[in-house]
One Martini backbone bead per residue (centre of mass of N, CA, C, O) as a GRO file, in nm:
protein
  197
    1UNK     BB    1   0.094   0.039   0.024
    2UNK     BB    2   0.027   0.351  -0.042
    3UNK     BB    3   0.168   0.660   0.051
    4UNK     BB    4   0.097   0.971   0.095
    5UNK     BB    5   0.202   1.275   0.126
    6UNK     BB    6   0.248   1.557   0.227
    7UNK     BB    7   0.242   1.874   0.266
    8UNK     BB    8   0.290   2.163   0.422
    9UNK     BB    9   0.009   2.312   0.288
   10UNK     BB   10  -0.168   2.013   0.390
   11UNK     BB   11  -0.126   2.072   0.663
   12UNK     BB   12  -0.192   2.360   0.731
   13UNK     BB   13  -0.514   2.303   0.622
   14UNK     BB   14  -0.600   2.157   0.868
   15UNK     BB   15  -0.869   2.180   1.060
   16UNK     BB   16  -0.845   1.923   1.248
   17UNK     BB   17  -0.829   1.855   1.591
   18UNK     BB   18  -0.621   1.727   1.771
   19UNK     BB   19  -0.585   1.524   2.092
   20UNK     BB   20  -0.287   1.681   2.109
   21UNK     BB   21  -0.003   1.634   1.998
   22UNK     BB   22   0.211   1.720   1.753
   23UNK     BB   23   0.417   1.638   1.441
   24UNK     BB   24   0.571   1.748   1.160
   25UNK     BB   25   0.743   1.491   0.917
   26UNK     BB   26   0.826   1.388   0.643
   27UNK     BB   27   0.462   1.414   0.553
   28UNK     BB   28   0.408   1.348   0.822
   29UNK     BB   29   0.235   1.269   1.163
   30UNK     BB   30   0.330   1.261   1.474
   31UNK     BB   31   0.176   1.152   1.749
   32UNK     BB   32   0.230   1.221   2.095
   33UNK     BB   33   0.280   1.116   2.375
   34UNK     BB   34   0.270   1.107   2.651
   35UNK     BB   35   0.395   1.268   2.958
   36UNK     BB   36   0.536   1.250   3.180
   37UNK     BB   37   0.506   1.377   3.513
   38UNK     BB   38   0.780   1.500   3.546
   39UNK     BB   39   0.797   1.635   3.268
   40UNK     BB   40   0.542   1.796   3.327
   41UNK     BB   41   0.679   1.947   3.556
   42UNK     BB   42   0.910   2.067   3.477
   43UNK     BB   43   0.742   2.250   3.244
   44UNK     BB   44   0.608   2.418   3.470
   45UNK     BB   45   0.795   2.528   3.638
   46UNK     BB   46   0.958   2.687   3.394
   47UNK     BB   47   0.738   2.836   3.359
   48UNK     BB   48   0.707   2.977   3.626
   49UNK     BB   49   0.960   3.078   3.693
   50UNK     BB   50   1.015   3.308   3.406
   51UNK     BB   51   0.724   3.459   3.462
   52UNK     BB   52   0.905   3.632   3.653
   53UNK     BB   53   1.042   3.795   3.359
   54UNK     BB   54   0.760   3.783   3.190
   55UNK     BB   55   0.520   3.817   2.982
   56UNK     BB   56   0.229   3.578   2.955
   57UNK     BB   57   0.259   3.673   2.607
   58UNK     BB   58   0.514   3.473   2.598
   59UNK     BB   59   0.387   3.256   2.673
   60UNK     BB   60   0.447   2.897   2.594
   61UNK     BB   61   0.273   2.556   2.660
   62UNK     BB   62   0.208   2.278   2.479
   63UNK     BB   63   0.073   2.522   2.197
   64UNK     BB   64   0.298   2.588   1.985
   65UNK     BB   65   0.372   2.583   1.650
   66UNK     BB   66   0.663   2.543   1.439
   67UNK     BB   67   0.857   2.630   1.142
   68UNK     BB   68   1.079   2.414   0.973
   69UNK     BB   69   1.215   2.345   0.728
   70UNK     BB   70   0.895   2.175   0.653
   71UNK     BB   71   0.911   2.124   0.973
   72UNK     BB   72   0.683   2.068   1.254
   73UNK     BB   73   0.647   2.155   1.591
   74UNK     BB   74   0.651   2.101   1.992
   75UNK     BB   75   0.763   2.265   2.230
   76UNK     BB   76   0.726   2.281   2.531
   77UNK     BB   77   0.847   2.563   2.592
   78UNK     BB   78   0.826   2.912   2.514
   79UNK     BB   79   0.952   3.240   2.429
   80UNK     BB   80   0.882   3.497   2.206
   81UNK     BB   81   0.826   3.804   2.220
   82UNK     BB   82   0.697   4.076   2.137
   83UNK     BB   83   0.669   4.062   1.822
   84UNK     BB   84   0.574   3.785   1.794
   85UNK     BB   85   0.311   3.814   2.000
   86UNK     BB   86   0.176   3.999   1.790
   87UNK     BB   87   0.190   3.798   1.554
   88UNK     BB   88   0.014   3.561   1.670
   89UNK     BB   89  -0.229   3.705   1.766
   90UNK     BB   90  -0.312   3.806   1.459
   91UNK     BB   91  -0.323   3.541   1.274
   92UNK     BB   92  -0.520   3.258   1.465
   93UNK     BB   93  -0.295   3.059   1.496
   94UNK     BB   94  -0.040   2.836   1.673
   95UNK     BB   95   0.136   2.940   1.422
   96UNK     BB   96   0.497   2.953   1.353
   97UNK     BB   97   0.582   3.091   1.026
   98UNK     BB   98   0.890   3.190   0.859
   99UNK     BB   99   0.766   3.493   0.854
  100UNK     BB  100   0.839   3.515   1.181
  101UNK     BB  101   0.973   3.570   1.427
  102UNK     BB  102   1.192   3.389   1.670
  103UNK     BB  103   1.211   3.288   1.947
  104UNK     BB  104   1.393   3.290   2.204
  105UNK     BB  105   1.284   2.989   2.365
  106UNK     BB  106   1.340   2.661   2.354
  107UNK     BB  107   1.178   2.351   2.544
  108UNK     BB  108   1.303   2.059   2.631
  109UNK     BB  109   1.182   1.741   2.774
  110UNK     BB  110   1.306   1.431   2.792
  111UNK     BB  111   1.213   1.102   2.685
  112UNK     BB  112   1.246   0.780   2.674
  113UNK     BB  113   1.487   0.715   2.440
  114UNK     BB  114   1.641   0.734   2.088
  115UNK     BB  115   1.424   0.890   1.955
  116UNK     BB  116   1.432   1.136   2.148
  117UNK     BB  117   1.693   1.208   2.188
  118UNK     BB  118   1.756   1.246   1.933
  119UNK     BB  119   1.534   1.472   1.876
  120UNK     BB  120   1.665   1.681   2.062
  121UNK     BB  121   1.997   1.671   2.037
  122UNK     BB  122   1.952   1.703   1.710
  123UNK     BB  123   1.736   1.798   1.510
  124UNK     BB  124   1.643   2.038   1.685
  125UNK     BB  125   1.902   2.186   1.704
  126UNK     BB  126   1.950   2.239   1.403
  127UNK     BB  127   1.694   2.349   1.360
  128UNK     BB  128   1.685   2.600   1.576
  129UNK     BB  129   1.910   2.743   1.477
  130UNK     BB  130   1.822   2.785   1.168
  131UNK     BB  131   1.579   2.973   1.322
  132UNK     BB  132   1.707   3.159   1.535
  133UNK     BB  133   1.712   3.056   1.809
  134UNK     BB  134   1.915   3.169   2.090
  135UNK     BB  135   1.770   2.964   2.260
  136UNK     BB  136   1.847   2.611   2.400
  137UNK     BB  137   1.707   2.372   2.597
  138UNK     BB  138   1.801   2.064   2.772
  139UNK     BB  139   1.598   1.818   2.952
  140UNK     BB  140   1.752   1.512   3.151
  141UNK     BB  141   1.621   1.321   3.381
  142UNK     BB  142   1.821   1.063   3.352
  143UNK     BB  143   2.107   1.245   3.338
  144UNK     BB  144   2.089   1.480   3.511
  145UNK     BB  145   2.048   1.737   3.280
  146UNK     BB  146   2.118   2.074   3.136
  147UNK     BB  147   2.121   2.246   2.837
  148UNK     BB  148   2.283   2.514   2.700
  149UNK     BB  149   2.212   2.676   2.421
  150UNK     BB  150   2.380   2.943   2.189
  151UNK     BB  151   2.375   3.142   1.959
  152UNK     BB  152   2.661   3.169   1.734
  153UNK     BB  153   2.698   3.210   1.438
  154UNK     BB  154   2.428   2.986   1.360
  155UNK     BB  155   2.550   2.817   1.650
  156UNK     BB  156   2.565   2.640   1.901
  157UNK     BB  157   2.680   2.651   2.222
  158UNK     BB  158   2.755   2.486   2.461
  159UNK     BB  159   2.610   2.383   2.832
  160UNK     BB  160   2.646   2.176   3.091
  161UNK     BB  161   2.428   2.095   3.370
  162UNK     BB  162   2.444   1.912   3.660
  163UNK     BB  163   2.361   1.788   3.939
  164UNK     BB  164   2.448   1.705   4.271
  165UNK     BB  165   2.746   1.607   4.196
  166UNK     BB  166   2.838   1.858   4.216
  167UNK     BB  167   3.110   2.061   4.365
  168UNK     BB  168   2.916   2.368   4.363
  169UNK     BB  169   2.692   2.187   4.498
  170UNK     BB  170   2.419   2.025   4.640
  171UNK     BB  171   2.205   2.095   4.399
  172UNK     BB  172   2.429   2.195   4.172
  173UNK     BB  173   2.402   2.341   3.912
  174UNK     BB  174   2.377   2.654   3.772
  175UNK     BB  175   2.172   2.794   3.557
  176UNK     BB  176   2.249   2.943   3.253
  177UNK     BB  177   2.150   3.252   3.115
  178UNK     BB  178   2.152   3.494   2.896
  179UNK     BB  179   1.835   3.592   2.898
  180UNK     BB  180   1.824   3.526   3.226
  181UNK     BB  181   2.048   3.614   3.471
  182UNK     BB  182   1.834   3.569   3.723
  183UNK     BB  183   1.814   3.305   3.708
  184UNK     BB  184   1.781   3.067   4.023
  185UNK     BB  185   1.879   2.777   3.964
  186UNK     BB  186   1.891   2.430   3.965
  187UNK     BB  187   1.887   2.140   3.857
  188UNK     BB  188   1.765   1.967   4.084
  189UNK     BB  189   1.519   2.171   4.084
  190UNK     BB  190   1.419   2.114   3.790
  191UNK     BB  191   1.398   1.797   3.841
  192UNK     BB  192   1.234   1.843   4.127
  193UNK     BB  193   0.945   1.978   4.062
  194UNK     BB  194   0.750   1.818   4.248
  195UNK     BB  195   0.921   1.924   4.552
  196UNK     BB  196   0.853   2.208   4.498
  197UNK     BB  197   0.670   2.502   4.651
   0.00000   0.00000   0.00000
């Protein structure tokens, strides 16, 4: 049997709307199983975390698909910042696309596997990148650690901070932000999300 593939404007003029996340890549509909407990809850931590930081309407969380060389996207978590925001509020529709600026930041919180792994830590990081994402976090509750990319001349700059058995802290190492440097994470706080007050 064979089967057609989407194009992106086959994509995007999709009127039903499916009952959960989804993401396009090429030409297929891919849709994204529930997260666990502790992803759902790390991402909503640092929803409330940023929040101190940025208007409201700046902030999306695991609903607003973002269109990248020609497949879409569904990060966890967003900052748009003003511009984006004033422009996905006029358009419609909770899809940033092509021609609208790049969020501030993207962050995903990696789920077991290496189709997850693989796709956080390579495509997507490559994707964010070429759509000038200016940072990108991956948060991986596996290996108890936060990477921070910030974009420099088109390519992203890791840094990893590990969990509690830092050094530098018994908490582990403190997240450090280009966009936020106000933010007083550490790593353990972020991934024991559901353990803070």
């Amino acid at each position: 049997m064979i089967t057609t593939k989407l194009t992106l404007s086959d994509y995007l003029a999709i009127e039903a709307i499916y009952e959960g996340q989804q993401e396009f890549v090429d030409g297929e509909i891919i849709k994204m199983s529930p997260e666990s407990n502790l992803n759902a809850l790390i991402s909503v931590f640092l929803l409330v975390s940023l929040s101190r930081f940025v208007p409201m309407t700046w902030l999306r969380h695991k609903d607003v698909e973002i269109v990248i060389a020609g497949r879409v996207r569904m990060p966890d978590l967003m900052i748009l910042g003003e511009d984006l925001a004033a422009v996905l509020l006029a358009s419609g529709r909770s899809t940033i696309t092509e021609d609208m600026p790049a969020p501030l930041l993207a962050v995903e919180v990696v789920s077991p596997g290496k189709a997850n792994e693989d796709r956080d830590y390579r495509f997507k990081r490559t994707e964010y990148a070429a759509r000038g994402i200016p940072e990108y976090w991956i948060v991986d509750p596996a290996r108890a650690m936060v990477t921070v990319l910030m974009l420099v001349d088109g390519l992203y700059e890791v840094v990893e901070y590990s969990g509690g058995d830092s050094l530098q802290d018994d908490k582990g190492d403190r997240v450090v932000s280009a966009l936020f440097p106000q933010l007083n994470l550490t790593v353990e706080q972020v991934l024991q999300a559901g353990d803070n007050p």
